[in-house]
N, C-alpha and C positions, 0 to 999 in steps of 0.2 A: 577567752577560749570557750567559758560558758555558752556564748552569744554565739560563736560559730557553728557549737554542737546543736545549738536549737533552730539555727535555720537551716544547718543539715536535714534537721528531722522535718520540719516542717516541708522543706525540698520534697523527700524523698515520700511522706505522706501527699502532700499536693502532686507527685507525679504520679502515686498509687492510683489516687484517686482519679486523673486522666484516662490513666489507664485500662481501667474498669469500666469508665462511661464508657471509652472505645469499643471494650470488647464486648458491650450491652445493647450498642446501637445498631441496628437491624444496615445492613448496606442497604443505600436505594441504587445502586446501579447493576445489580444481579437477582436473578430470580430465586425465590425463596418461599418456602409457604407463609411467612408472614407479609410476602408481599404480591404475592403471584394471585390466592382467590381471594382477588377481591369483585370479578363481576360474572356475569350469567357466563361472557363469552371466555372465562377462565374455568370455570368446570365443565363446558362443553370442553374443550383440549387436554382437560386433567383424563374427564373419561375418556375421551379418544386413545390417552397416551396409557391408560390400564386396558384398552384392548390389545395391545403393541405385543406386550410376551406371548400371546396366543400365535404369532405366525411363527416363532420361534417353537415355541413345544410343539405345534404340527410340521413343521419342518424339519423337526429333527428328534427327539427321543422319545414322544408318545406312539409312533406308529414303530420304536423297539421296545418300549416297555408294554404295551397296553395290545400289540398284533403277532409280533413275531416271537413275542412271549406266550406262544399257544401254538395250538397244531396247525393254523390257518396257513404263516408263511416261515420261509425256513432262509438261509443264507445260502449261496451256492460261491464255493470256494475259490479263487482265485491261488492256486498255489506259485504264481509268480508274481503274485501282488505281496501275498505273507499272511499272516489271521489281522484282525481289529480285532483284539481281545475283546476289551470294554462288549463291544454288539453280538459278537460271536456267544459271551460268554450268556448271556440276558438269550437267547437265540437255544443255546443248549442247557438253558436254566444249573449253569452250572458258577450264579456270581458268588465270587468269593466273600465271606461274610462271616465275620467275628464280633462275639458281645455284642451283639445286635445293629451294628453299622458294616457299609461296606464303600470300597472306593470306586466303583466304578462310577466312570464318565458321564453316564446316562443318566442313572440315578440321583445324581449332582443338580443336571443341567437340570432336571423336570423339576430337582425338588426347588431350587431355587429361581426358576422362572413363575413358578406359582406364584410363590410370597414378595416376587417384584408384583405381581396383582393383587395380592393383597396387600403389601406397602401404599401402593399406588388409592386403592379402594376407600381403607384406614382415612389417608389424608381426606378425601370427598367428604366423605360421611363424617366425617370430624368437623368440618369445615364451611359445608351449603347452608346450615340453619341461619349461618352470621349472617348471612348476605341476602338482600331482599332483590327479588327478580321474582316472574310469572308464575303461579302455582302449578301449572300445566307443563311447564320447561323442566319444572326444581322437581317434581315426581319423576319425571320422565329419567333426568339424568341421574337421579337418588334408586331409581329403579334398576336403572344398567349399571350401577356399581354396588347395588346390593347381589344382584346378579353373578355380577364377572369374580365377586368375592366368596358368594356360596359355589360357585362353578370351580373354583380354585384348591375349596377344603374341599371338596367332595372327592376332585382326583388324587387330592394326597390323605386321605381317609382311605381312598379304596386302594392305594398301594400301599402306603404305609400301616396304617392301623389306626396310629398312635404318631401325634405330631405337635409340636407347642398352636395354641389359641391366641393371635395376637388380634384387637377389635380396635384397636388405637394406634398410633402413631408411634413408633418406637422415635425413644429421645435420644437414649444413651444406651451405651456398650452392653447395660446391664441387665435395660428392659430388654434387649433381643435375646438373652438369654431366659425364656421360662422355659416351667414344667410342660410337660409331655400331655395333653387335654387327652383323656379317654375317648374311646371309638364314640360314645353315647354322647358324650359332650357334645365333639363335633360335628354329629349326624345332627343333634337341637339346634346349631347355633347354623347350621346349611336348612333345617327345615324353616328357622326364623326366619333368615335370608331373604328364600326363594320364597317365601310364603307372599313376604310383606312385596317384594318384588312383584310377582306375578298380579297385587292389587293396584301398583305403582305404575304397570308400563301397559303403554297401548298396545292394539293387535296390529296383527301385521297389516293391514290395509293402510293404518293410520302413521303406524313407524317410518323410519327414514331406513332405504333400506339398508341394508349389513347389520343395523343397531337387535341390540337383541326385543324380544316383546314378552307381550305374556305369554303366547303361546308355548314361547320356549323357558319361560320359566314355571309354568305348571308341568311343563315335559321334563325338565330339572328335579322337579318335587316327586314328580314323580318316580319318577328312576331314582330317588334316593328311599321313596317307601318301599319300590319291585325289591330295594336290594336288602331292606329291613322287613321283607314279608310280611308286610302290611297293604297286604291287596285290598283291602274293603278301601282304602284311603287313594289307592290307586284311580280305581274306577272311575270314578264322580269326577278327576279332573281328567283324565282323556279324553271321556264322555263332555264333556265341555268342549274341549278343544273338539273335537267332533262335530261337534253338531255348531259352534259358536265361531270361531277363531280361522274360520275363511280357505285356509289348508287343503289341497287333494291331494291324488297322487296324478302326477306325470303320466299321460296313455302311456306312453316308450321309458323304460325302466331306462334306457341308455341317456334320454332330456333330464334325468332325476339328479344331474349333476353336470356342473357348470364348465365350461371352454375355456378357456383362455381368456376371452375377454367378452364372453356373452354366458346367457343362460341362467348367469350368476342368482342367487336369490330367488329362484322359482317358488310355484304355486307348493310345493314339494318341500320346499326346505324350512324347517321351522328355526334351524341358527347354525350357521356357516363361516369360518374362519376366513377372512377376506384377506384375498391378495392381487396385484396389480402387476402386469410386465411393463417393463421398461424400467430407466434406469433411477428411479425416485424411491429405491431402494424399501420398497412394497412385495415385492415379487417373490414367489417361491420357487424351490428348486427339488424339492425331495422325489420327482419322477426321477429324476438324473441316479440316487441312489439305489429305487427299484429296477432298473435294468439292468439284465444280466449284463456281465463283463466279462473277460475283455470282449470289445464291442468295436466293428471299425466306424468309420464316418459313413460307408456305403451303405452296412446294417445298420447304423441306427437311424439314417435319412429318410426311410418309411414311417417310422414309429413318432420321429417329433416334429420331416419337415423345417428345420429350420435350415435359413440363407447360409449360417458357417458353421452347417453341422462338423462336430468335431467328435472321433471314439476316444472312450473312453478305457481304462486300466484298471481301474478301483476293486475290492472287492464288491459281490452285489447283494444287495440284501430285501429281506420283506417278498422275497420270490415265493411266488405260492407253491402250496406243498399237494402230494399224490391226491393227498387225504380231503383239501377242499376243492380237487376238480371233480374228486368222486361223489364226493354230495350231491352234486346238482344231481337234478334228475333229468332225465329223458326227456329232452323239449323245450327244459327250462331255455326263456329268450334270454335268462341271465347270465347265462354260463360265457356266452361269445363278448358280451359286454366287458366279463369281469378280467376274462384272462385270454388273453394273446398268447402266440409260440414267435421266435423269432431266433435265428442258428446263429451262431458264433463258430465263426473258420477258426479262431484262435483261441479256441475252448480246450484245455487237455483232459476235457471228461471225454468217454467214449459216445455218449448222446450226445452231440453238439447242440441239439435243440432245447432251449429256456422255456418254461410259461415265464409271462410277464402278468403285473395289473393294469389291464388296456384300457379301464375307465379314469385312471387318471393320467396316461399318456396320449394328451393331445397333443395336434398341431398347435406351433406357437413361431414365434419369428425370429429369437438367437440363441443360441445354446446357453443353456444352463438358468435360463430366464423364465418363466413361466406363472403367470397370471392366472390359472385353477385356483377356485376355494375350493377349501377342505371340509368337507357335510360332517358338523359334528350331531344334531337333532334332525330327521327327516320326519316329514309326515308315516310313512310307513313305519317308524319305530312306533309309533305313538297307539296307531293299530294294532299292532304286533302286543304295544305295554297293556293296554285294552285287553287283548284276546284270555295274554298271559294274567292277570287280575280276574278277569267271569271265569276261571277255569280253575285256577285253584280255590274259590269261593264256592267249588260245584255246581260251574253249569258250562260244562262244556261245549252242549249245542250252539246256545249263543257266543263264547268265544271265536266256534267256528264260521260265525258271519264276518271277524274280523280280516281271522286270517285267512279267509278267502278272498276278500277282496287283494291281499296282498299274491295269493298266488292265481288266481284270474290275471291280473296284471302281466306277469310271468309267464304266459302262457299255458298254465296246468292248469289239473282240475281240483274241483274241491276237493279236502283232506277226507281223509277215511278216518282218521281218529273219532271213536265215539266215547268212551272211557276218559276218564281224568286220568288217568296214566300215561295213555295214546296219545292225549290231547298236550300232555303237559311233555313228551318227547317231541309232536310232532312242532309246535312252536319252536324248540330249544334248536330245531333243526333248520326251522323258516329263518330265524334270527339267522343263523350259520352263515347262508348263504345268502340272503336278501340284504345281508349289513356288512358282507364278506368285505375284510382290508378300510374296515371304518373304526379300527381300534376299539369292536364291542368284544371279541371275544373272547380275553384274558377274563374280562372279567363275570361274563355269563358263565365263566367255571367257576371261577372263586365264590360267587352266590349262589350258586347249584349247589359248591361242595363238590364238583368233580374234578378236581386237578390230579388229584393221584392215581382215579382210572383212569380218565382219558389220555394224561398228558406220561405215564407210566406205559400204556400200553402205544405211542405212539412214539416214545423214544427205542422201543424194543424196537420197532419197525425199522428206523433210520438204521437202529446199529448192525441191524443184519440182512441191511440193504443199500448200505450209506452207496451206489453209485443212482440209484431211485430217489436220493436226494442231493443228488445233483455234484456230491462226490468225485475227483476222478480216480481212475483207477488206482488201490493202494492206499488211498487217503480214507480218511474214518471219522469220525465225531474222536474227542480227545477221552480220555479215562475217565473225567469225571464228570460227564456229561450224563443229564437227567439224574442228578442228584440229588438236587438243592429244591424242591417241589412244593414249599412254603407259598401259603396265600399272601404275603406280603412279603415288600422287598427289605433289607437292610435301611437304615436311615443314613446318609450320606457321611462317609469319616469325616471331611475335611470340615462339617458342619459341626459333627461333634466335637472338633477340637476348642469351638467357640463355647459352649455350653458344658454344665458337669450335667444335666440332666439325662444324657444319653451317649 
């Protein structure tokens, strides 16, 4: 009996031991990161594959957290379609939010498409030193994912606040759980980034194009000092990119952004979200969400052109508001650019006629398909970052070299602003309208510090006007609309149920 018990044991230890080799041995017939980087031509694809969430957050929740989270565009109501809470709610800054999380939809998808770019990032930079390939290739690709990783904390820094710092590879259930990194952390660990980035990556002459360069990573750094008012650090890199980094602007403010399947990457664009029509699943669609609705196939056959135009039912959203067709000025060649009219027979508002945004509804060739990049860096911000740094360092007159070139452009004439006070509204205003429906706006209040006048004195307007916002008769913004006027947003429930940290 002894003898049976002992090669039981032996049994069951010698299949432990099987067992364990099994579950230690790396498969070789599936991709894994211990077996996927192993050459040059596997981190060109890793990085291609951390640009991928980008067509996603521009197609779908940065242009409602980051544009129609501001005075620029508003929702126009479908009341036989029903509300879209979740966009409605983000739209009338009224998202529901307790103990510092909230569940909306939107807020979800951005938070969690980000840190699929920084998952994605983590692996590279974990990973390139192993592997021995060209020094010229290994910067290049070490630079667009230092990149696409400091571009990633910077939009959840500037909507959240306060977000976990992950620089490595999450292993287990437990590492994805950290602490919450302070606003300063994360602003250090996006200035590291972008820094070493911007020394890493070529210019654009030299880039392939859609890849990001320096140019747009010194425009990165820099927009993360405009927004730590730290202009003296601003300065020196636009002025680079200026005078170094090859960039103009577009004579025709309307060529400043790309077609369907041309125009793409101009001399103008310093980094742009690339998308492709057809059906290889590249393509973007978020014009289809900005046009007013209901909409037949008759009206919408002018605006996009395609072989089976189809109307649509949807509610419509990101529809520009009174407030930024008034801005433009008198002349501006930007105003006809930015916003179209177009009537809906099937509207039950008493105005049947929409603005729409007509710089990003092209022609294209099947419904709902649409190959437009989305301009996230233009050469014109970069003047604009320029102007805004000589200006609050006290010296307005040279500011106004910038920003005139940006409104010569535009057909006006130079600014009147002579004052740092003048100088520092009249840019606050050129941004407005010259980067109008580019998702700058949310947060040119929130570093201002003007959310609660501007965006306080702009929901009074809706409410005792809701059919001038598009309104129909009877209908109104809901109770608790323009309430919630917080610089940042909630951090996502369904994320906090993973972590005790928030």
């Amino acid at each position: 009996m002894k003898a049976k018990y002992i090669a039981a044991w032996l049994l069951a230890v010698g299949l432990t031991g099987c067992r364990e080799n099994f579950l230690t041995v790396v498969p070789e017939t599936s991709l894994s990161s211990a077996t996927f980087f192993k050459t040059e031509a596997d981190f060109r694809q890793a990085v291609n594959g951390a640009y991928v969430p980008l067509r996603s957050i521009y197609n779908g929740p940065a242009w409602i957290l980051e544009e129609m989270h501001s005075d620029n565009s508003y929702y126009a109501r479908n009341v036989l379609y029903g509300a879209v809470d979740a966009t409605e709610n983000v739209a009338n800054f009224a998202v529901p939010t307790a103990n510092g999380v909230t569940a909306n939809g939107n807020v979800l998808s951005q938070y969690r498409l980000n840190y699929q770019i920084i998952a994605r990032t983590n692996q590279i930079l974990t990973s390139i030193d192993a592997v021995e390939f060209g020094a010229d290739s290994k910067n290049n690709l070490r630079g667009q994912a230092l990149f696409l990783r400091a571009f990633a904390y910077f939009d959840l820094v500037r909507l959240f606040g306060k977000v976990p710092l992950h620089l490595t590879p999450v292993q287990t259930r437990e590492d994805a759980a950290q602490p919450l990194a302070s606003t300063e952390d994360l602003y250090a660990q996006i200035e590291k980034d972008a820094l070493e980035a911007s020394k890493l990556l070529p210019n654009k002459a030299k880039q392939e194009a859609g890849r990001v360069t320096s140019g747009a990573a010194k425009t990165l750094l820099a927009n993360l000092y405009l927004t730590q008012k730290k202009w003296a650090q601003v300065q020196p890199l636009m002025e680079d990119v200026v005078k170094n980094d090859g960039y103009t602007l577009m004579p025709d403010y309307n060529n400043a952004f790309s077609f369907t399947s041309a125009n793409k990457n101009n001399q103008e664009s310093v980094f742009e979200v690339q998308y492709k029509e057809g059906s290889e699943g590249y393509n973007g669609s978020f014009v289809y969400s900005f046009i007013p609705s209901p909409i037949s196939a008759e009206e919408m056959k002018p605006l996009t052109g395609t072989s089976n135009t189809q109307g649509t039912s949807q509610e419509s959203n990101n529809i520009p508001t009174p407030d930024i067709i008034a801005a433009f000025e008198t002349g501006d060649k930007r105003k006809d650019v930015n916003i179209g009219y177009v009537t809906l027979s099937g509207s039950l508002a008493e105005n049947k006629t929409y603005p729409y945004i007509k710089k990003y509804t092209r022609p294209h060739a099947l419904h709902g398909n649409t190959g437009q990049n989305w301009p996230v860096y233009r050469y014109s911000e970069v003047l604009l970052f320029l102007a805004e740094s000589l200006n609050e360092q006290g010296k307005p007159a040279e500011a106004a070299t910038y920003l005139n070139q940006v409104r010569t452009r535009a057909g006006l004439a130079g600014t009147k602003a002579v004052s740092q006070a003048d100088m520092r509204e009249a840019i606050f205003k050129e941004r407005r309208v010259e980067l109008a429906f580019e998702n700058k706006r949310w947060f040119d209040l929130t570093r201002t510090g003007r959310v609660k006048e501007i965006i306080t004195a702009y929901g009074a307007r809706i409410k005792a006007n809701p059919a001038a916002y598009y309104f129909p008769k009877g209908y109104a913004p809901p109770s608790n609309a323009f309430t919630i006027l917080d610089d940042y947003y909630g951090l996502p429930a369904d994320e906090s149920a993973l972590t005790p940290h928030f």
